[in-house]
C-alpha positions in Angstrom: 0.0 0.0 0.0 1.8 3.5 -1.1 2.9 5.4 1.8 2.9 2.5 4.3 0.8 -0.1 5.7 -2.3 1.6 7.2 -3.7 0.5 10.7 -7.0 -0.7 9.0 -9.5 -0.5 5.6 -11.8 1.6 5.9 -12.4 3.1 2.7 -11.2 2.4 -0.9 -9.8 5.3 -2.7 -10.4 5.0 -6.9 -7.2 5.1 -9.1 -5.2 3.6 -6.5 -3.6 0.2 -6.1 -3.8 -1.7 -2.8 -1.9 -4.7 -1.4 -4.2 -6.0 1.4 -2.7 -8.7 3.8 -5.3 -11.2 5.0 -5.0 -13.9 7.8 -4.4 -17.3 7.2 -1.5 -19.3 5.2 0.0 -18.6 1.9 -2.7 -22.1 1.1 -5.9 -19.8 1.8 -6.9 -17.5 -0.9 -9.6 -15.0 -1.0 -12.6 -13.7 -3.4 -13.9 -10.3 -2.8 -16.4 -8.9 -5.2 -16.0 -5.2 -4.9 -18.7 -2.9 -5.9 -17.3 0.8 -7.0 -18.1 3.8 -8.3 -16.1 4.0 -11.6 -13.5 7.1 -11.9 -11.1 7.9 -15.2 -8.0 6.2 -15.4 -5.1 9.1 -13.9 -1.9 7.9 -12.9 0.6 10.6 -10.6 4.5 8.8 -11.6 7.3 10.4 -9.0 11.0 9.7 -9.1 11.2 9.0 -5.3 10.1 5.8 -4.0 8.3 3.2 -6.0 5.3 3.7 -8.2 2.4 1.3 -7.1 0.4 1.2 -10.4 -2.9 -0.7 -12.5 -3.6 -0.4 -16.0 -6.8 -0.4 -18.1 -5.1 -2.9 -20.4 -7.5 -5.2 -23.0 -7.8 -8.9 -23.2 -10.0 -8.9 -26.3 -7.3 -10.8 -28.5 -7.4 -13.7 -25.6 -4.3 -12.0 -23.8 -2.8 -8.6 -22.1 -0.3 -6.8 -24.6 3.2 -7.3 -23.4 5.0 -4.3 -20.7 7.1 -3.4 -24.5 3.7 -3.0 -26.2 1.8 -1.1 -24.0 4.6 1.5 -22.7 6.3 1.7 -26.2 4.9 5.5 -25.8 6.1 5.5 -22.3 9.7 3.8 -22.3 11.0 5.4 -19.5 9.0 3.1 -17.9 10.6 0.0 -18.2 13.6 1.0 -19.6 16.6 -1.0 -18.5 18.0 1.5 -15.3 14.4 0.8 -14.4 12.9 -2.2 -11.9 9.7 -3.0 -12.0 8.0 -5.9 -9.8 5.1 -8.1 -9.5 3.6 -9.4 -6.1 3.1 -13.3 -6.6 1.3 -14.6 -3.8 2.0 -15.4 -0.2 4.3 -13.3 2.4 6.4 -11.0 1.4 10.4 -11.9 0.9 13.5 -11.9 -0.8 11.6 -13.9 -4.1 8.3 -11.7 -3.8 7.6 -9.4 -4.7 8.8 -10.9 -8.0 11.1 -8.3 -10.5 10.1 -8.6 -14.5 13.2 -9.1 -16.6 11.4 -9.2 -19.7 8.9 -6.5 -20.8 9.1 -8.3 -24.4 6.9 -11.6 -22.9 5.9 -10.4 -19.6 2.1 -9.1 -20.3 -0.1 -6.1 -18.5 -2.7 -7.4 -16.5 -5.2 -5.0 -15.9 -6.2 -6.6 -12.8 -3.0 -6.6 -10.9 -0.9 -3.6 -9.7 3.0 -3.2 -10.6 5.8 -1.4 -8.4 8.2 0.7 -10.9 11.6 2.0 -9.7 12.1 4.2 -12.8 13.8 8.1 -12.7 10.7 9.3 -14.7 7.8 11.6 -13.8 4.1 11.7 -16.0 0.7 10.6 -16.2 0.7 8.0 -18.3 -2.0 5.0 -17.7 -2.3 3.8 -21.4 -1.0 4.9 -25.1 -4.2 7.3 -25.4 -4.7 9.8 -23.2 -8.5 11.4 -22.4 -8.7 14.6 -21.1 -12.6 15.9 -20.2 -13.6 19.3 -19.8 -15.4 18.3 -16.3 -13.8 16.3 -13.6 -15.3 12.9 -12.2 -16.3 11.8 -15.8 -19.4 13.0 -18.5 -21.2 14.3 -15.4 -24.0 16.5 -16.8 -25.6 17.2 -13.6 -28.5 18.7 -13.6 -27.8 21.7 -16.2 -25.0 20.4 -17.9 -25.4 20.4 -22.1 -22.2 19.4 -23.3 -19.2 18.1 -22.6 -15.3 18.1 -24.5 -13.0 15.2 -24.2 -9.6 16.2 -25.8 -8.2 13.0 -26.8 -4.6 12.5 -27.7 -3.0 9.7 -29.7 0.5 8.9 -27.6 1.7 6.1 -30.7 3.3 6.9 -34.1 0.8 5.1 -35.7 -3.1 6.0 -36.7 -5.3 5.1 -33.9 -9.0 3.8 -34.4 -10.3 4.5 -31.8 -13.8 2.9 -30.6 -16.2 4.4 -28.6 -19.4 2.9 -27.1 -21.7 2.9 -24.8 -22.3 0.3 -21.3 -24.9 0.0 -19.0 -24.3 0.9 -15.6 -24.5 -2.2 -12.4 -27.6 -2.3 -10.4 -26.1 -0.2 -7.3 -25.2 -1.9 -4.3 -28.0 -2.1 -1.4 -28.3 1.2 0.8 -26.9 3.2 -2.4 -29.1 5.6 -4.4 -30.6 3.8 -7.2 -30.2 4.5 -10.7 -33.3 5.1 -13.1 -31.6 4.4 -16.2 -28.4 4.8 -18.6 -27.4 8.5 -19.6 -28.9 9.5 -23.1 -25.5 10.7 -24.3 -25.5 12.1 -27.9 -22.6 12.9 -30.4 -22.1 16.0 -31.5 -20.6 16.7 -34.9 -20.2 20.1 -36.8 -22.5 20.3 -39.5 -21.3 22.1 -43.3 -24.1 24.5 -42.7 -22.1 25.9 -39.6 -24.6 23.9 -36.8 -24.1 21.0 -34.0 -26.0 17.9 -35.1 -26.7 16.1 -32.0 -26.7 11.6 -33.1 -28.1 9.8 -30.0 -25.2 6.9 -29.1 -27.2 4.0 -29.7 -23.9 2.0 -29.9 -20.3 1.7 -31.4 -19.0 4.4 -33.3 -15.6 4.8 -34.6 -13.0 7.8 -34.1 -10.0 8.3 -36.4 -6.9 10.1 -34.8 -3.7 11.3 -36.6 0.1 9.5 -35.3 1.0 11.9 -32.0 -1.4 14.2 -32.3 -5.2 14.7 -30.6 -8.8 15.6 -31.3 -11.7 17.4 -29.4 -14.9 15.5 -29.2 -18.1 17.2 -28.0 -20.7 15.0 -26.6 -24.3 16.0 -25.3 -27.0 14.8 -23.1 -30.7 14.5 -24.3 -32.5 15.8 -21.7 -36.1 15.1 -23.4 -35.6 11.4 -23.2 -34.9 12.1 -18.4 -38.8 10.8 -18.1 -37.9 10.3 -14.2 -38.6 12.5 -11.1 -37.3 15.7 -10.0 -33.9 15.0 -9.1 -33.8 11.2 -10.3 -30.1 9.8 -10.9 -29.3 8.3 -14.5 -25.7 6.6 -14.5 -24.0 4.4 -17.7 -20.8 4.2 -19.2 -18.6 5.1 -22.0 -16.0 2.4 -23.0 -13.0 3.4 -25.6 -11.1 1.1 -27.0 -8.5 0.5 -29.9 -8.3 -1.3 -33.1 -4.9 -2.4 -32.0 -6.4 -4.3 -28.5 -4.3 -2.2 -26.7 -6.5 -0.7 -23.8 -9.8 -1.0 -22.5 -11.1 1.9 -20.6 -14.1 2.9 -19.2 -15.6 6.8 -18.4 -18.7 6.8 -16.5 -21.5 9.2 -17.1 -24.1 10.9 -15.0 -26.8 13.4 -15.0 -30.1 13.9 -12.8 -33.5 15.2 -14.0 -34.0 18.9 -13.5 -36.8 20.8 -12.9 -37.9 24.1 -14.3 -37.8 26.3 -11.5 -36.5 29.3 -10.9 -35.7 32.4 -13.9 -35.8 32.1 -17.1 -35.0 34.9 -19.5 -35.6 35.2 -23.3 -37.2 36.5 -26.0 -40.5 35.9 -28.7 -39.7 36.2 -31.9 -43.0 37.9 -33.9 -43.0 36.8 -37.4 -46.6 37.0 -38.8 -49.5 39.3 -37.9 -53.2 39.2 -38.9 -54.0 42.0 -41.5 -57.9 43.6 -41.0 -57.8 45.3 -44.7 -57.0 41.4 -46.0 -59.9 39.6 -44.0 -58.3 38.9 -40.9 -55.3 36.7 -43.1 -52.6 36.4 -40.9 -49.6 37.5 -42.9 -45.4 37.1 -42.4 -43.8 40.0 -41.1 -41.5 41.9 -43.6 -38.4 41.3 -40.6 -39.3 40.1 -37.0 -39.5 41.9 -34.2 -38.4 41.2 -30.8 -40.4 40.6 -27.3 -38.5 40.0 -24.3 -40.4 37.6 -21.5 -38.8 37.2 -17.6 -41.0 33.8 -16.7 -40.1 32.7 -12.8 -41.0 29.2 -12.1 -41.3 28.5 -8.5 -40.7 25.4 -6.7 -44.0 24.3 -6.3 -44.4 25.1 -9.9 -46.6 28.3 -9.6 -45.8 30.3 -12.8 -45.5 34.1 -13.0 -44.8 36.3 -16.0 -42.5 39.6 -15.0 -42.0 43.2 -15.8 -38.6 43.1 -14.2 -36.9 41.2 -11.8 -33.8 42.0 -9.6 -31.0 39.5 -8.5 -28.3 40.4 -6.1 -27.8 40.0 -2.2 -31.3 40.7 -0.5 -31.6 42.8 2.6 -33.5 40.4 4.8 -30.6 38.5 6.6 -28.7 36.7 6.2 -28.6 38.6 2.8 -28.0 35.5 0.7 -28.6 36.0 -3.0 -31.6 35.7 -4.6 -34.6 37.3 -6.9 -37.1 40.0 -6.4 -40.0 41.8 -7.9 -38.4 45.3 -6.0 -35.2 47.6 -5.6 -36.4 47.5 -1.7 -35.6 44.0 -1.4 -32.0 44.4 -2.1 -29.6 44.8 0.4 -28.8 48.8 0.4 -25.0 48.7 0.4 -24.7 45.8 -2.5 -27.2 47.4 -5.1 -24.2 48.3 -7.2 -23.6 44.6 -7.6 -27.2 43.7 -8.1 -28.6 43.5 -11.8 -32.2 44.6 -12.9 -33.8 42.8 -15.9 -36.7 44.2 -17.6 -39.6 43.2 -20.5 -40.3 46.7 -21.7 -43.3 45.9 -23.9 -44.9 45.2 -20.5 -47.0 47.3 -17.8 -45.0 48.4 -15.1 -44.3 46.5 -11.9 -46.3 43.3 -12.4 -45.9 39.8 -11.4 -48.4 37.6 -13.1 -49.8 34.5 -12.8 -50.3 32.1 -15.6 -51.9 29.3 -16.2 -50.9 25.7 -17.9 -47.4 24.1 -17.4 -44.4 25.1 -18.0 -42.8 22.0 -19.4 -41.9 20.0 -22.9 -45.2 19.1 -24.0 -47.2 21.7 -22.1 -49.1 25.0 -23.1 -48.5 28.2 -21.1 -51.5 31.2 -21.2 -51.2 34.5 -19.4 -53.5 37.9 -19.5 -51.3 40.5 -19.6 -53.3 43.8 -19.2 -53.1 47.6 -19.8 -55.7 49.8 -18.6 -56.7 52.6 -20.3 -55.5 55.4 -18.0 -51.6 53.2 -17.3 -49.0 55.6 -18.1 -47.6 52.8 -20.9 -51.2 53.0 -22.6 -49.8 53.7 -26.1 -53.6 56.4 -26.1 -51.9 57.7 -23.0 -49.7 60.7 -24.0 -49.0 63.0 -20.4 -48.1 66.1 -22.6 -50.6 65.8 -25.2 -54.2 67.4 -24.2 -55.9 65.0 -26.6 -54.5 61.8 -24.8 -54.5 62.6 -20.8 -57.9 60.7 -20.0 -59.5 64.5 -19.1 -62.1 66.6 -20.6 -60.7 69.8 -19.1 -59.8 68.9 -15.5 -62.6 65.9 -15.7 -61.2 61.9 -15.4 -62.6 60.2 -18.3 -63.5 56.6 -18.6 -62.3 53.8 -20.9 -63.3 53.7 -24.3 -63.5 58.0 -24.3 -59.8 59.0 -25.0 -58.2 55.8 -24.5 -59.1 51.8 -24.5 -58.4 49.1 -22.3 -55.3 46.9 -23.9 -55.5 43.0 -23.4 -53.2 40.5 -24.8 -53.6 36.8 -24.2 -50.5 35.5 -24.5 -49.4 31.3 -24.8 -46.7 29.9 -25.0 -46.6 26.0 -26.2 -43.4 23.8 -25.2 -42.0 22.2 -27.6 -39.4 19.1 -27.8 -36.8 20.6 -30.1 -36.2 23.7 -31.1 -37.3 25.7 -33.4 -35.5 25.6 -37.3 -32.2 27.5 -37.0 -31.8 26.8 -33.4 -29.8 24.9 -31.2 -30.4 21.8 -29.4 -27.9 22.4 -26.8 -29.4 22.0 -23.4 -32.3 22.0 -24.5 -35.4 20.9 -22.1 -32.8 22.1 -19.0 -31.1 25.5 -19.6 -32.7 26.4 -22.7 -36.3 26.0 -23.6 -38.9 27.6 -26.2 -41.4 26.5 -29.0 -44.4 28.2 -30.8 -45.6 31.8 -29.6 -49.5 33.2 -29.8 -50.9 36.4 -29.2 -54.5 37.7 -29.4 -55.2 41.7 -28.8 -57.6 42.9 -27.7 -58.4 47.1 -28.1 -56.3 48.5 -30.8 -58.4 47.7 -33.1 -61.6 49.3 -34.5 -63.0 45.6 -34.6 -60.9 44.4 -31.5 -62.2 46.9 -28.3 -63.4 44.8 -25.4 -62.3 41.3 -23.8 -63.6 37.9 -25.4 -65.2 39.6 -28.7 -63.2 36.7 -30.7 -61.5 39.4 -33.0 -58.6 40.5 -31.6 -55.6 41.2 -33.8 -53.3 37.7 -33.8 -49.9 37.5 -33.9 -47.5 35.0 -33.6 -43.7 33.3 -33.9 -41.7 31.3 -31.6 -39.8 31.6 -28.5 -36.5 30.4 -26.9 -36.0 31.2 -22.8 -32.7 30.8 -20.7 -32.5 29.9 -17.2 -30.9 32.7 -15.6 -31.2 31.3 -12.4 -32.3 28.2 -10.4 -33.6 30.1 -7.5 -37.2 28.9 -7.3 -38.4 31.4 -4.5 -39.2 35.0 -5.3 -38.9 37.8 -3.0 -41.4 40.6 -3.0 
C-alpha cells in the first residue's frame, strides 16, 4: 500500500492500487467482489520511492499486450535502469515481490498492480490519453449540455479508436438507485455551420492522426430524463482500440432537472393578422423582438414579469436571490445587483399564468393595460388630446383611450425551433411556438372575449438565468 501499511480498511480510494494482507496461510486465498463507483484512469508517476500502479489494459485478442507494447509510448517506464515488480502470492520476501526481466513476454494485466523503480515523472496510464472538460467523468448534472473530451494519440501510428456505450451495475443495497443509462449524444459540426446532435445508440468509430489529438463534443438528451425531479441516470462510455491495446471505461451521470427558478428570453414575432385582407394572418417583412422574464417557483406556480432584480437581499442573512423590487435588495450591495426588464410590459407586475411550463405543455397568461396606465400607447401625459381629461374631468375607458389586453401562450416544444440549437435544450434552454391575441387596438378588436382581436404570432426560446425557485417581494 503506497505510503505505508495503514492500521486498517476503511475506505477504498479510486485510481489507487492496494496490497491488502489477509489472515491465514500462503494455502488460503480469497474472493472479494467489490462494488465501486467508476472514476477515469489518472496515474501521478514520481522519481522517489516506487510507483504502485494498474492499467486499463485489454484482453480482447485472448491476452494482455506485453509491458514493451503497451509503454512503447512510455519507455522510460521499463527502460533498463528501471525495476519493475510483481507481487506473486504469499508473504512477502526476498523472491516476492517478483522483478520482471522481460517486458518483451511479460504481459499487462489490468487486474493486478505493478511497483516501478524508474527516474521518470508523467501521467501516463495507457498509449491514449483522455482529457474531459469536467472532472469525475461525462457528469451532466443537472444543467449540464455538453461536454469536451480532448483525446490525444501517444503512438506513431493511426489510432481507431472505438467508442461505445455500457450499461451501468444495479447499485449496491443502501446506495441511491439509478433510473436508467445517460442519453448521451454525439455532437458533430455540421457544413451549414450547426451541431447535429446523433443519439449513441452503440459503437462508433473515431480516427486520430500518429501523435497528435482531437476534441470530441458529446451532449446529453435531456427530453428522453422521463424520471422524477432529481432522479439519478448513470452508464458508461468504453473506448477502446483497433490495435487491443486498452480498454477503458468513463462513467457518465446526470439527474432530472426541474424548471424552476428564472428564465429569460425573447418571442420572436414573425406573422400578424392584417384587418384590410380579411383577418389573413400575414409574415412580417423582418421580426420583431419581445422579451419575457418567466419565474417558475418550486411548487411550480408560474409568474410572467416586468422586471426582476438578483443580487444580495436585505432580509438577513442577505444571501442572493430574486425580487420583484429595488427595496428587497440589500442597500450597500445594489451596485452589484442586476435589474432585468420586458419593456413591452405594464410596469411592476408579477403575473400569474396558467398551464405548465414543461416540454409538451401550453402556457397562457393575460397581460393587461388599462386605459389610464402611463404605458397606454392612447396615453400621452403632454398631449391634451390623450391625458384621460375633458378639461380637468377623469374620463372613462373607451373615451380617450381603451383598455389593452393581450392573451399571451406559449406551447413547449421538444426541439427547437429551425435555425436553433439543441444544446441543453429541455434544461437551460427551452422555447417553441408563440401566440398572441389583442384585444383594443383595433376598430374591430375593443373589449375582452369579442373573438376578434388582432393575432400574432412566432416562436420563443427562454434561458434559465437562475435556479432560484423562490421570489422575494
Amino acid at each position: 500500500m503506497r505510503g505505508g501499511p495503514a492500521p486498517s480498511l476503511i475506505g477504498l480510494t479510486g485510481q489507487s492500487a492496494y496490497l491488502v494482507k489477509c489472515s491465514g496461510t500462503a494455502s488460503n486465498s480469497y474472493s472479494v467482489a467489490i462494488d465501486y463507483r467508476p472514476t477515469p484512469p489518472s496515474n501521478t508517476w514520481v522519481r522517489s520511492g516506487a510507483n504502485f500502479l494498474g492499467f486499463p489494459s485489454s484482453k480482447s485478442t485472448g491476452s494482455y499486450p506485453t509491458f514493451s507494447t503497451y509503454f512503447a509510448t512510455f519507455p522510460a517506464a521499463i527502460a533498463a535502469n528501471a525495476m519493475v515488480f510483481k507481487y506473486v502470492g504469499g508473504e512477502l520476501g526476498g523472491g516476492n515481490p517478483l522483478q520482471i526481466f522481460s517486458p518483451t513476454l511479460e504481459r499487462v494485466d489490468r487486474d493486478r498492480a505493478y511497483w516501478f523503480s524508474s527516474e521518470v515523472v508523467g501521467n501516463f496510464y495507457a498509449p491514449v490519453q483522455i482529457n474531459l472538460s469536467t472532472s469525475g467523468g461525462f457528469d451532466f448534472g443537472r444543467r449540464g449540455s455538453v461536454i469536451t473530451a480532448r483525446v490525444m494519440n501517444r503512438t506513431a501510428a493511426v489510432m481507431t479508436l472505438r467508442i461505445a456505450p455500457v450499461a451501468s451495475n444495479s447499485p449496491p443495497s443502501g446506495q441511491e438507485p439509478v433510473t436508467a443509462g445517460v442519453p448521451i449524444t454525439r455532437r458533430t459540426f455540421s457544413g451549414q455551420g450547426e451541431w447535429v446532435e446523433t443519439p449513441i445508440a452503440g459503437a462508433y468509430d473515431e480516427v486520430i492522426a500518429p501523435n497528435s489529438s482531437v476534441e470530441l463534443s458529446f451532449g446529453i438528451d435531456r427530453s428522453a430524463l422521463s424520471g422524477a425531479a432529481g432522479a439519478l441516470y448513470a452508464s458508461l462510455l468504453r473506448f477502446t482500440d483497433s490495435a487491443k491495446t486498452f480498454d477503458i471505461l468513463m462513467p457518465a451521470t446526470a439527474r432530472k432537472s426541474t424548471s424552476a427558478g428564472l428564465w429569460i428570453g425573447e418571442a420572436t414575432v414573425t406573422a400578424v393578422e392584417s384587418k384590410p385582407l380579411a383577418d389573413e394572418v400575414k409574415p412580417t417583412g423582418s421580426s420583431f423582438p419581445l422579451r419575457y422574464l418567466i419565474h417558475v417557483a418550486d411548487d411550480g406556480t408560474t409568474r410572467v414579469l416586468s422586471q426582476v432584480f438578483m443580487g444580495p437581499m436585505a432580509a438577513a442573512p442577505h444571501d442572493f436571490g430574486l425580487c420583484l423590487s429595488e427595496a428587497g435588495l440589500k442597500a450597500d450591495a445594489k451596485s452589484s445587483a442586476r435589474r432585468s426588464v420586458a419593456t413591452h410590459m405594464p410596469l411592476d407586475r408579477a403575473l400569474g399564468a396558467s398551464g405548465s411550463f414543461a416540454i409538451g405543455s401550453s402556457l397562457s397568461c393575460t397581460i393587461a393595460t388599462p386605459f389610464n396606465d402611463p404605458t397606454n400607447p392612447f396615453v400621452h401625459q403632454y398631449h391634451p388630446d390623450h391625458d384621460n381629461k375633458s378639461g380637468k374631468t377623469a374620463l372613462g375607458a373607451g373615451q380617450e383611450s381603451y383598455n389593452v389586453t393581450r392573451q399571451v401562450t406559449f406551447t413547449f416544444t421538444a426541439s427547437p425551433p429551425v435555425g436553433g440549437s439543441a444544446t441543453g435544450w429541455g434544461s437551460s434552454v427551452i422555447g417553441g411556438t408563440y401566440g398572441e391575441v389583442i384585444s383594443g387596438l383595433h376598430k374591430d378588436s375593443v373589449g375582452v372575449g369579442n373573438g376578434n382581436g388582432l393575432r400574432i404570432s412566432g416562436t420563443f426560446q427562454l434561458s434559465r438565468a437562475s435556479e432560484l425557485g423562490t421570489l422575494n417581494p
